[in-house]
C-alpha positions as CSV (number, residue, x, y, z in Angstrom):
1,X,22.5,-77.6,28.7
2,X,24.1,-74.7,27.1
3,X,27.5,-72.6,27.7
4,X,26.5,-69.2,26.7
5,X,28.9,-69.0,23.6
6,X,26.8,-67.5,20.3
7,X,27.2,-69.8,17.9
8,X,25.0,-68.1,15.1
9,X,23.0,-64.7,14.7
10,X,20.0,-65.7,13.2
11,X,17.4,-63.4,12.1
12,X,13.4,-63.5,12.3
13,X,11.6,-64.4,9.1
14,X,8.3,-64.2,10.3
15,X,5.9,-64.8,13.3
16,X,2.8,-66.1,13.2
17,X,0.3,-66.2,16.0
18,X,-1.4,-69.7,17.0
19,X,-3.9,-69.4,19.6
20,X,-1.5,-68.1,22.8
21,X,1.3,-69.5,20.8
22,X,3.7,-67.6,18.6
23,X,5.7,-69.4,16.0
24,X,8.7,-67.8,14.9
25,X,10.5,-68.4,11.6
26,X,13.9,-68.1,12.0
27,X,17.0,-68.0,9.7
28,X,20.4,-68.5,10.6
29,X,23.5,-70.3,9.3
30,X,23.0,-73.4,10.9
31,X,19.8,-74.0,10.4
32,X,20.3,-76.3,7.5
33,X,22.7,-78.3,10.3
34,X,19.5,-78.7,13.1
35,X,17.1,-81.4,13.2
36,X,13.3,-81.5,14.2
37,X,13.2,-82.3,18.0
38,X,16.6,-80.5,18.8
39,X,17.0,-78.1,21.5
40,X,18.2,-75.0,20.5
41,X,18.8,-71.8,22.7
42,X,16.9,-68.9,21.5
43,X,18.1,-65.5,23.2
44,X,18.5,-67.5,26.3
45,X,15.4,-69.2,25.7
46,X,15.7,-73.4,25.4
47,X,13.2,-74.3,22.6
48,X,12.4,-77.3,20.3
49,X,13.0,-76.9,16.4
50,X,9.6,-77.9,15.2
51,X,10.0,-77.9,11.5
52,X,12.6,-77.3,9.3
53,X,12.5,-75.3,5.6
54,X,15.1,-73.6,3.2
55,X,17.6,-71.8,5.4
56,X,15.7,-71.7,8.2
57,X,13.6,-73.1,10.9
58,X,10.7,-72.8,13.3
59,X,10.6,-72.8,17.3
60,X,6.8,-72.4,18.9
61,X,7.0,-70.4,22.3
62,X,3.6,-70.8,24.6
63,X,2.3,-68.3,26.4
64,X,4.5,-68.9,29.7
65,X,7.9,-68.5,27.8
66,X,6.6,-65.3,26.2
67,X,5.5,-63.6,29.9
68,X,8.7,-64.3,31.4
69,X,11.2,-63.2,28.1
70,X,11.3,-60.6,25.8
71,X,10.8,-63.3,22.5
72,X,6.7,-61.6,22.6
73,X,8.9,-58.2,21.7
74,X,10.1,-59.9,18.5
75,X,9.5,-58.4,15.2
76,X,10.3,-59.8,11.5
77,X,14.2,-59.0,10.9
78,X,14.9,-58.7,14.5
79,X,18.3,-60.4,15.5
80,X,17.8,-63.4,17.1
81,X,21.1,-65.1,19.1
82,X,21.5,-68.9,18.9
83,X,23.4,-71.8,20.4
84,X,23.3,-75.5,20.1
85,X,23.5,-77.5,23.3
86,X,26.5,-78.5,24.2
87,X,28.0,-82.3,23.4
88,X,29.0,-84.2,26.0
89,X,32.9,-84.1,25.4
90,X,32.5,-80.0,25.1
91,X,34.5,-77.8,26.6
92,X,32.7,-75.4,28.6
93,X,33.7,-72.0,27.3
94,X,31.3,-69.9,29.4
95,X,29.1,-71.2,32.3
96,X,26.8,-73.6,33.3
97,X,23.4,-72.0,31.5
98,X,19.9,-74.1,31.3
99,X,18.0,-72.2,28.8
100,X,15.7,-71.2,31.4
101,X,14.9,-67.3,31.7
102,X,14.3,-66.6,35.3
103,X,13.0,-62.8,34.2
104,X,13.6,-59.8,31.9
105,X,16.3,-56.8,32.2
106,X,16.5,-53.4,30.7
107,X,18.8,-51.9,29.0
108,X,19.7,-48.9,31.0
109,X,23.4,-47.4,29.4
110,X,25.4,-48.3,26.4
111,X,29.2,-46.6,26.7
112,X,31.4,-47.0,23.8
113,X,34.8,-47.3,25.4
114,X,38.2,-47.5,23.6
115,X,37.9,-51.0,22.1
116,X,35.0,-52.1,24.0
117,X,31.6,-51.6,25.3
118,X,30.0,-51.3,28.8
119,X,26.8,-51.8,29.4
120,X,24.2,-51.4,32.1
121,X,21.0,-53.5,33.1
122,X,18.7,-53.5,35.7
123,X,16.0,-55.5,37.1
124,X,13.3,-56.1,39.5
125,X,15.0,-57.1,42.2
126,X,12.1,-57.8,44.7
127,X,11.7,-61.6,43.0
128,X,14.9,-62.8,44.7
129,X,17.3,-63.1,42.2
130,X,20.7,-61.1,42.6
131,X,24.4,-61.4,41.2
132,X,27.7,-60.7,42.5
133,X,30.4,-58.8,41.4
134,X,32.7,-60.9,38.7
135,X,29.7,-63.3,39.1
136,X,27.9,-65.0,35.8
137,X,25.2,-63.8,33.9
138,X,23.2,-64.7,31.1
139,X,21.8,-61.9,29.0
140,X,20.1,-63.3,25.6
141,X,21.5,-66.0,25.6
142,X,25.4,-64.5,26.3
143,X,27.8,-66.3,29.0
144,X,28.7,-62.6,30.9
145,X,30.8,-61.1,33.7
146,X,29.0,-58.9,36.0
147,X,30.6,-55.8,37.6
148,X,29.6,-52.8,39.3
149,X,26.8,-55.5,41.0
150,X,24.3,-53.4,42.5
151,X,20.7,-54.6,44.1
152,X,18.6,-54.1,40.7
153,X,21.4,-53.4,38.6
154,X,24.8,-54.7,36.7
155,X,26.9,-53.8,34.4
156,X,28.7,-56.0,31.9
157,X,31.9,-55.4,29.3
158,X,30.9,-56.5,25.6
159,X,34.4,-57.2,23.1
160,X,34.3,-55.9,19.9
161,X,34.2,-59.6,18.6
162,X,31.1,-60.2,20.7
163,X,29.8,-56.8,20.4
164,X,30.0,-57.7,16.4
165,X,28.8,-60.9,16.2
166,X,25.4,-60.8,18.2
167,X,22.5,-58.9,18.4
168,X,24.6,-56.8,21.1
169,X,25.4,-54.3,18.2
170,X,21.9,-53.6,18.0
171,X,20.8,-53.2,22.0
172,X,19.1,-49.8,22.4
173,X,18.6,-48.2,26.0
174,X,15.2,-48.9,26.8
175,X,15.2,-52.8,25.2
176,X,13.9,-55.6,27.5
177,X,16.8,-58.6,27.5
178,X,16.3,-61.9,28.7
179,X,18.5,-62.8,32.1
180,X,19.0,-66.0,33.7
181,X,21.0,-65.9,36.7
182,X,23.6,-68.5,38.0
183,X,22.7,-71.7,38.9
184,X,24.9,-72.2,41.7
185,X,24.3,-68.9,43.2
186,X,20.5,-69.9,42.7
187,X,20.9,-73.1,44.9
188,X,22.8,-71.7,47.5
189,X,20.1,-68.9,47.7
190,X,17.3,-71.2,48.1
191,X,19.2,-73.1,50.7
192,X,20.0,-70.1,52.7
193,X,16.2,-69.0,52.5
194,X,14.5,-72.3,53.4
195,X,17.1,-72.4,56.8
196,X,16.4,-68.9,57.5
197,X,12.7,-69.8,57.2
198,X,13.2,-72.6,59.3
């Protein structure tokens, strides 16, 4: 489980292809502190550290994990953002986030404000998921507020520290981000759909 507070921006190395697999070599600042076998939250995306070398390490995503986030969009010095799982005696910082992308976003406005950014996604809509205004959100990998919650669309408020220290800084209009939406809203969704169906 995961909290949705960056701990590290890594960047890709390299990416080689292994039949529908991809594996990515990544480098990052605490990559000399991960293990082989450790979870590790890739843009939102809950993968296993597979081997370990000098500054860096490798994830593999399959084929199912690439169709449903934008890791297949990755290219060699791309910004990658990272966070460890969360220890059990952690504070939690942000929200409740699996590490499990339920689909992508795009990137629809970037506003520079005075001291802050605002920024606009939207999303297909028609699969079921939704948020709700001053709801949580999960873009790549980010513990977020939503406003201005719209059928298809959000907007969320990026701080210069955040804005600084993860690949936020380098979000063009027209980029695919990972979303995964809130777990309790997700439950009580399904509930309400299964007695409405009923």
């Amino acid at each position: 489980m995961f909290t949705g507070i960056i701990e590290s921006l890594g960047r890709v190395k390299s990416i080689d292809k292994d039949g529908t697999n991809l594996n990515f070599r990544i480098v990052s600042n605490i990559s000399t502190n991960l293990k082989v076998d450790q979870s590790l939250n890739h843009n939102g995306v809950c993968l296993t550290v597979v081997e370990l070398f000098n500054g860096g390490h490798v994830i593999t995503a399959v084929e199912e994990t690439l169709n449903k986030s934008n890791l297949g969009t990755l290219r060699p010095g791309d910004p990658i953002n990272l966070e460890r799982c969360m220890i059990a005696n952690g504070r939690f910082d942000g929200h409740i986030v699996q590490g499990h992308v339920d689909q992508t976003g795009k990137c629809e406005e970037i506003k520079e404000l005075d001291g802050s950014w605002q920024i606009t996604f939207s999303y297909d809509d028609s699969i079921g998921n939704v948020t709700v205004e001053k709801g949580s959100i999960c873009v790549n990998g980010l513990s977020l507020t939503c406003f201005n919650s719209d059928p298809g669309a959000f907007a969320v408020a990026i701080i210069p520290y955040t804005f600084e220290n993860t690949n936020m800084k380098e979000l063009s209009i027209g980029d695919s981000v990972n979303l995964e939406f809130d777990i309790v809203g997700k439950y009580i969704q399904k509930l309400l759909g299964s007695r409405l169906r009923s």
